[in-house]
C-alpha positions, -999 to +999 in steps of 0.1 A: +339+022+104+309+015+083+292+032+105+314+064+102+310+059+067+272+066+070+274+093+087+298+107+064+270+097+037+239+118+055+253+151+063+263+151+021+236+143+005+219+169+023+244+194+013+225+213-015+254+240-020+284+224+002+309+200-008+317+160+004+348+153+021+374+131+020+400+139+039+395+134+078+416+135+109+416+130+147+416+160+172+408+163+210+385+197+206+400+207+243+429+216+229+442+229+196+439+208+165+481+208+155+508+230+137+489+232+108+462+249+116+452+287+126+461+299+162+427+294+183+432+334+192+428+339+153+396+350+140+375+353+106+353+383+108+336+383+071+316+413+080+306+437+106+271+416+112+291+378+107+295+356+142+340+356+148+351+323+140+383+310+141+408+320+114+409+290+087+435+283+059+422+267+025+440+234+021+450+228+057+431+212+083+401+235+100+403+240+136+374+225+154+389+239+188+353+265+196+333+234+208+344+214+237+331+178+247+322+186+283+297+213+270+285+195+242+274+167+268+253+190+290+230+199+259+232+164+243+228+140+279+258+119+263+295+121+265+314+132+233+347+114+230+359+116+194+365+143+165+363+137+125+380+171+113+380+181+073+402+205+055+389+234+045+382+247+008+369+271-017+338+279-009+331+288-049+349+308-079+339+334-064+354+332-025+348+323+007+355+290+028+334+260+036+345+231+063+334+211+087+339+195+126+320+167+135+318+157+175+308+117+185+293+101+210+318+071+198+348+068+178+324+042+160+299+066+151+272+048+167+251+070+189+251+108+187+268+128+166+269+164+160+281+182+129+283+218+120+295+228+087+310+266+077+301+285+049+318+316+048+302+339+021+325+360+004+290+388+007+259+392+030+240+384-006+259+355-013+247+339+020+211+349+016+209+336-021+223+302-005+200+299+018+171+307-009+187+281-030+181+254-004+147+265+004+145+261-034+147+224-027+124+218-005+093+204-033+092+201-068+054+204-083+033+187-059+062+161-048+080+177-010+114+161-005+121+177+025+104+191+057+111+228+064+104+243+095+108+283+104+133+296+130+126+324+149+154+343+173+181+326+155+203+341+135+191+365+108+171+336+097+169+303+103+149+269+093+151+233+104+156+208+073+151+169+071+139+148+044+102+140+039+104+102+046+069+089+035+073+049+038+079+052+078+111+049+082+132+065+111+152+095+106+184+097+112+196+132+104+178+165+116+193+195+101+194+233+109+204+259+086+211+294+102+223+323+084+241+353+103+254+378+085+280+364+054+280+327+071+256+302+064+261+273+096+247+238+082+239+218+119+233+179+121+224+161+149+229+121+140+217+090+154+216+061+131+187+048+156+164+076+147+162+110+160+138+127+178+118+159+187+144+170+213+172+176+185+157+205+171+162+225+205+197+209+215+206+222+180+194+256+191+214+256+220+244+242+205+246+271+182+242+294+208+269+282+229+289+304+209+272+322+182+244+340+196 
């Protein structure tokens, strides 16, 4: 549980724009996540250019039903066996919706662990001036507190994100952040052990399982 905690811990404090949260639930992604949330033939279009996601109700539970362990585990090399799913909220005063599914390797959260947050913008501008306000992040003066990396092919834009850890220490979280159209996808790959250079791709193609 500490462990879950952790996790929990990294993908916030990474969030520059998002929200932490508290509430979290069980679900089997092969099937629908229960009565309270959105039929899995529901989707959000937020505009013409946005990726379809499922439909999502603010205070209810989000359905994490688009990814599915089986393919999860050919891109990763590691079963995924257990679901932490939050509600879904405001994105800001001003619209839009922001949640979260996070797929483990364990129902420990040991291992791997693959989050991908929502931000649905309630404007193509609102996205882009999210995304600008994390890159806004990424140094202050001469001090860099995170690693940016340019994304090509993905999305309208896209950049990889992790923290610029200078005593030597392992990373544990390597972040993505892709824009298409109004929605801004926040992607973590987790492993407590330290992650490696092979993330960055499996994060690629995780995205594009369904979004590309």
């Amino acid at each position: 549980m500490k462990a879950k905690l952790l996790i929990a811990a990294l993908v916030s404090c990474a969030v520059i724009a998002g929200g932490v949260f508290l509430f979290v639930s069980k679900s089997n992604p092969n099937a629908p996540s229960g009565g309270a949330t959105p039929s899995q033939n529901n989707t959000s279009d937020t505009t013409p250019d946005s990726p379809k996601l499922k439909a999502q109700t603010v205070g209810q539970l989000a359905d994490c039903s688009t990814y599915t362990f089986d393919e999860l585990s050919k891109v990763w090399g590691v079963p995924f066996v257990d679901t932490d799913i939050n509600k879904v909220s405001e994105l800001s005063t001003s619209g839009g919706k922001l949640y979260s599914c996070t797929y483990n390797q364990t129902d420990s959260g040991t291992g791997v662990s693959y989050v991908i947050e929502y931000r649905e913008h309630p404007s193509v501008e609102s996205a882009k001036q999210s995304m600008n306000d994390t890159r806004s992040t990424e140094k202050y003066g001469d001090k860099v507190y995170y690693l940016k990396e340019d994304k090509a092919g993905v999305g309208d834009e896209a950049f990889f994100w992790a923290r610029n850890r200078t005593d030597g220490s392992k990373e544990p979280n390597q972040q993505m952040y892709i824009r298409k159209g109004a929605v801004v996808f926040l992607l973590s790959a987790i492993n407590l052990d330290g992650v490696n250079s092979t993330y960055k791709d499996k994060l690629v193609s995780s995205y594009k399982l369904h979004y590309e």
